[in-house]
C-alpha positions as CSV (number, residue, x, y, z in Angstrom):
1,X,0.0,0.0,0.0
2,X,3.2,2.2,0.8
3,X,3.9,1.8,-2.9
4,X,1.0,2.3,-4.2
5,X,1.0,6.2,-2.6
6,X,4.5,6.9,-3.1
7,X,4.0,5.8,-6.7
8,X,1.3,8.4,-7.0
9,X,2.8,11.2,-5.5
10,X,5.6,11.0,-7.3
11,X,3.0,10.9,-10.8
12,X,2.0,14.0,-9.1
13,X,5.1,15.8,-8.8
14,X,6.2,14.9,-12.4
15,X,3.1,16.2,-14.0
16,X,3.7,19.4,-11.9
17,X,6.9,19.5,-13.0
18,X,5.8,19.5,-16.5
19,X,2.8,21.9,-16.1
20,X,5.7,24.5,-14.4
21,X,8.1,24.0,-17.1
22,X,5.0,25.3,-19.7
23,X,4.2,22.2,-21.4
24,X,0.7,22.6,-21.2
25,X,-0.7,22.1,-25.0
26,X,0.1,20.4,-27.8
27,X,1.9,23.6,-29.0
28,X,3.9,24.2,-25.9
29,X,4.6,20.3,-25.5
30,X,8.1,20.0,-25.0
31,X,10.7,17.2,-25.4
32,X,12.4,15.1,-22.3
33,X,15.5,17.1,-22.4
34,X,13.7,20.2,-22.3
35,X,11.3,18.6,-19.4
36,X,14.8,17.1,-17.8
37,X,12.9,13.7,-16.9
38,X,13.8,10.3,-18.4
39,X,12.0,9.3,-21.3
40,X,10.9,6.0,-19.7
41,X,8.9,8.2,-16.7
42,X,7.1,10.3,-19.5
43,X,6.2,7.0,-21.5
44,X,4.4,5.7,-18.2
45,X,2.6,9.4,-17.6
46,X,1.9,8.5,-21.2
47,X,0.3,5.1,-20.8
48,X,-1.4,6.1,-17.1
49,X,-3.2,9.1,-19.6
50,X,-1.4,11.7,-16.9
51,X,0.4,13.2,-20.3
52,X,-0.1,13.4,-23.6
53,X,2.7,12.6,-26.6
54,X,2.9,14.8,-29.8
55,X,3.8,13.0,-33.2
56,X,7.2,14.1,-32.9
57,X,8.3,13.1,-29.5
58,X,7.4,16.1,-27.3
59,X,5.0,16.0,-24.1
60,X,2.0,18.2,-22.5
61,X,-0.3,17.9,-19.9
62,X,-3.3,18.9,-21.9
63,X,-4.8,21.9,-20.1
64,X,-7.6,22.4,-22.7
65,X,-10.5,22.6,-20.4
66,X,-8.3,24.1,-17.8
67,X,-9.3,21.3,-15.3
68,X,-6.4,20.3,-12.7
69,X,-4.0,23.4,-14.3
């Protein structure tokens, strides 16, 4: 159970991360250098639908209906 909340916070603080670094729509999306996280970390946001992934590599936290930004 630990885990399972230390997992999450730390999904938390990522996605923060990325929101303060201004990667908050598909045309601000930035790439992992840029976001300084490992590629791996943004391909689980990815899969756990925390992020979003352009076509070319770059990531967002889509912010659209301003909901959680």
């Amino acid at each position: 159970m630990v885990e399972f909340f230390a997992g999450y916070y730390t999904r938390r603080r990522d996605v923060k991360k990325i929101k303060e670094k201004g990667a908050i729509s598909k045309d601000t999306a930035k790439t992992s250098e840029e976001l300084g996280l490992p590629k791996m970390t943004l391909e689980y946001l990815v899969w756990v639908k925390d992020i979003k992934k352009t076509e070319d590599n770059r990531y967002y936290v889509d912010c659209k209906d301003k909901k959680g930004c």
